[in-house]
C-alpha positions in Angstrom: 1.7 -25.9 12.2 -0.1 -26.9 9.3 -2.5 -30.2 9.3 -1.3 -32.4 6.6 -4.6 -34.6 6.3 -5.8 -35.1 2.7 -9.5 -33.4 2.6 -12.8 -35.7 4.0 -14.6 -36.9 1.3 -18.0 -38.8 1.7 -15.8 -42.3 1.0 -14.1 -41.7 4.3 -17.1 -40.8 6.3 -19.2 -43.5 5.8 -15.6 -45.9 6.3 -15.5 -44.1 9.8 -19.0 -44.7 10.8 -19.0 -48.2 9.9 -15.7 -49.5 10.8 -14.8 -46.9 12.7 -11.5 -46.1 10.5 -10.0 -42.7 10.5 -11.3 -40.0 13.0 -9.1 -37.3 15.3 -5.8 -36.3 14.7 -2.6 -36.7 16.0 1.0 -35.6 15.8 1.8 -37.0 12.4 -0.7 -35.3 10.3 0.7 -32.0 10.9 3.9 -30.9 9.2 6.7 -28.7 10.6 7.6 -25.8 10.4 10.6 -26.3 7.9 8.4 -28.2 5.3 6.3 -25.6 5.5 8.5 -22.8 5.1 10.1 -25.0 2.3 6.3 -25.1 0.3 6.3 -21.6 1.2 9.5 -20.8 -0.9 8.8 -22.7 -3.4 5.2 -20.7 -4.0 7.2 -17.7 -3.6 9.1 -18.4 -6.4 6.6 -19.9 -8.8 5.0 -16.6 -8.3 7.7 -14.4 -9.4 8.5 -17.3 -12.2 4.1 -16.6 -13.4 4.6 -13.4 -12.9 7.8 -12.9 -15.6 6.9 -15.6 -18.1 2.6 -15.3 -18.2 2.2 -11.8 -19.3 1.8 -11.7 -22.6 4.4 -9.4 -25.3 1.1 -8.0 -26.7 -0.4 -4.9 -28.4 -3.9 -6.0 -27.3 -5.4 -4.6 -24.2 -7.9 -7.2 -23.5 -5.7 -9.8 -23.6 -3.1 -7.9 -20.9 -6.1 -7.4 -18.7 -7.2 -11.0 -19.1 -3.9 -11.8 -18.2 -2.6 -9.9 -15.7 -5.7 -10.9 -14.1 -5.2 -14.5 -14.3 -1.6 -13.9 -12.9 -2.9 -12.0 -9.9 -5.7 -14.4 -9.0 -3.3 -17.0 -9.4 -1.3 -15.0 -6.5 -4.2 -14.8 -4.7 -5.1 -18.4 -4.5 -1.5 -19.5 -3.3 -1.5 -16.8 -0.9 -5.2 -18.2 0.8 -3.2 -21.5 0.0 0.0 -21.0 2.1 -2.1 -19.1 4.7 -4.4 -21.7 5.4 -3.8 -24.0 8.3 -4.5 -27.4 5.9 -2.4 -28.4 3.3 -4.5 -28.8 -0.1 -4.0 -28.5 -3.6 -4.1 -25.2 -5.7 -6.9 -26.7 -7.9 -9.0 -27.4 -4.8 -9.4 -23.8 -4.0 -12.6 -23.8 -6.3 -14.2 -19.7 -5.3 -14.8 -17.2 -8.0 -12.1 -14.1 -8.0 -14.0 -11.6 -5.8 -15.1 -14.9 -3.0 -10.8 -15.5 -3.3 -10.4 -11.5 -2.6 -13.0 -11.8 0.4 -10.9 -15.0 1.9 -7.7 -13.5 1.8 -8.9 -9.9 3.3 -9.8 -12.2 5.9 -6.8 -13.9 6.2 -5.0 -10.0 6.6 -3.9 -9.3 2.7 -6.0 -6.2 2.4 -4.4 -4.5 5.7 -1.4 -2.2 6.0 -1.2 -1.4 1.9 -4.1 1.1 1.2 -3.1 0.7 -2.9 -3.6 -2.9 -2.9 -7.1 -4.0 -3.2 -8.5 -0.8 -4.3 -6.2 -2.4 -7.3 -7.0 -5.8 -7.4 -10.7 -4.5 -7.6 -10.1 -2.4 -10.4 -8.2 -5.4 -12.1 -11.4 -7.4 -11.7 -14.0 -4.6 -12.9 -11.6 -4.0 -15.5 -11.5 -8.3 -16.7 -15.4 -8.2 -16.3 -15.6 -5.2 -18.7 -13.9 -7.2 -21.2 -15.1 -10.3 -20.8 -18.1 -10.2 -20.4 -19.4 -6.7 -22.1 -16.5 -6.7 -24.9 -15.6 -2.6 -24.0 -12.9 -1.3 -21.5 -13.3 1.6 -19.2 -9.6 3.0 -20.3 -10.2 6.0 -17.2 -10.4 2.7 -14.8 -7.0 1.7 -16.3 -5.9 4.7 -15.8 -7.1 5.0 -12.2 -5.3 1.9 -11.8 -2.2 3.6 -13.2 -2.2 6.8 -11.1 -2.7 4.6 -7.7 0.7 2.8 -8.5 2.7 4.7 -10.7 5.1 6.9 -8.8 4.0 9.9 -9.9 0.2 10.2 -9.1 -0.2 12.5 -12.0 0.8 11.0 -14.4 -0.5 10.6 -17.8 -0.8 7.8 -20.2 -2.2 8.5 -23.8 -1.9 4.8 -25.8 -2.8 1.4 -25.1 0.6 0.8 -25.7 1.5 2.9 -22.8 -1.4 1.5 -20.6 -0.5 -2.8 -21.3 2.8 -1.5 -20.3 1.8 0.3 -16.7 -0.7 -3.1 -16.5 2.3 -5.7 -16.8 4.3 -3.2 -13.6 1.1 -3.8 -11.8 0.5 -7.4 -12.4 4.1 -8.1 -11.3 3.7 -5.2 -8.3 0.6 -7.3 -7.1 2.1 -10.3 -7.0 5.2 -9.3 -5.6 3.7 -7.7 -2.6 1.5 -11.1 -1.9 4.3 -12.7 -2.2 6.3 -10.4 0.0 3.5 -10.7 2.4 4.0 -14.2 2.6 7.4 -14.5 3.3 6.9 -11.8 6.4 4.2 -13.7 8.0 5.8 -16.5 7.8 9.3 -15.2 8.9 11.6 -16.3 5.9 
C-alpha cells in the first residue's frame, strides 16, 4: 500500500503543535492497490510515450546525448516515484542525476541487468562531457554501443551512426525501467 498523505510542510507542523490538528495515520490515507497499479500504468505509458516523441531527429550529437539523458532521468525519477511508499509529485523529487541513480539502486533497479547502470553511468559522464566541458569522448559512446548492441563487436564510424545506436539505448533504458516496474508490481 502506498500512503496518500500530501508531504509535511512547516505550516502543518506548527498547526499540529498548537491545536493539535493532523498527526498519525489511518486507513484512508493510504490507497489501494488498484489505484496504484492504475498510476503505475499510466507512468508506464508516459514513459514509452517520452521515450518515442522526446528524442530529437537530429544530426547533432550533443544534443542526442542531452536528450536521451533527459529521457532516461526522466525514467528514473518515475521509477523512484512509483517505487516509493508515498504518493508525491514528479517535480518534488528535487536530487541531481547520479543522487536519483543512488536512490533507485537502492530501491533494486541496478540488480539482475549487469548492462544497465554501467549504461546509465556512461549516459551521464557522457552529458557532463558535453555540458559542462563542450567535447565528447566518442570511445565512451562507443563503449556504450558495444554493451547494448547485439553484436559486442560491433563498429560504428559516424556520429550519424552513433545518435542512431544513442536513441536504441535511450528507448532500451527506459523500457527496461519501465518493464521493471510493471514486474514488481505484478501487472
Amino acid at each position: 500500500m502506498k500512503l496518500r498523505r500530501k508531504k509535511v510542510t512547516l505550516k502543518y507542523a506548527h498547526d499540529w503543535r498548537q491545536r493539535g490538528i493532523g498527526g498519525g495515520v489511518n486507513e484512508t490515507d493510504f490507497i489501494q492497490k488498484v489505484e496504484a497499479d492504475k498510476i503505475i500504468n499510466n507512468v508506464i505509458k508516459e514513459i514509452e510515450e517520452i521515450t518515442l516523441k522526446q528524442f530529437p531527429r537530429t544530426a547533432n550529437l550533443e544534443l542526442a546525448i542531452i536528450k536521451g539523458h533527459l529521457i532516461v532521468e526522466y525514467a528514473i525519477t518515475q521509477f523512484i516515484r512509483c517505487m516509493s511508499n508515498v504518493l508525491f509529485d514528479f517535480e518534488d523529487i528535487e536530487f541531481t542525476f547520479f543522487q536519483k541513480t543512488k536512490i533507485a539502486e537502492m530501491m533494486g533497479l541496478a540488480y539482475g541487468d549487469p548492462v544497465l547502470f554501467p549504461t546509465i553511468g556512461l549516459f551521464n559522464q557522457l552529458r557532463n562531457q558535453a555540458a559542462h566541458k563542450f567535447i565528447i569522448q566518442r570511445e565512451l559512446i562507443d563503449q556504450m554501443i558495444a554493451l547494448n548492441a547485439i553484436d559486442y563487436k560491433v563498429s560504428v564510424k559516424t556520429d550519424r551512426g552513433r545518435i542512431k545506436y544513442l536513441r536504441g539505448i535511450s528507448a532500451n533504458i527506459c523500457g527496461r525501467i519501465a518493464g521493471r516496474l510493471a514486474a514488481v508490481h505484478g501487472l
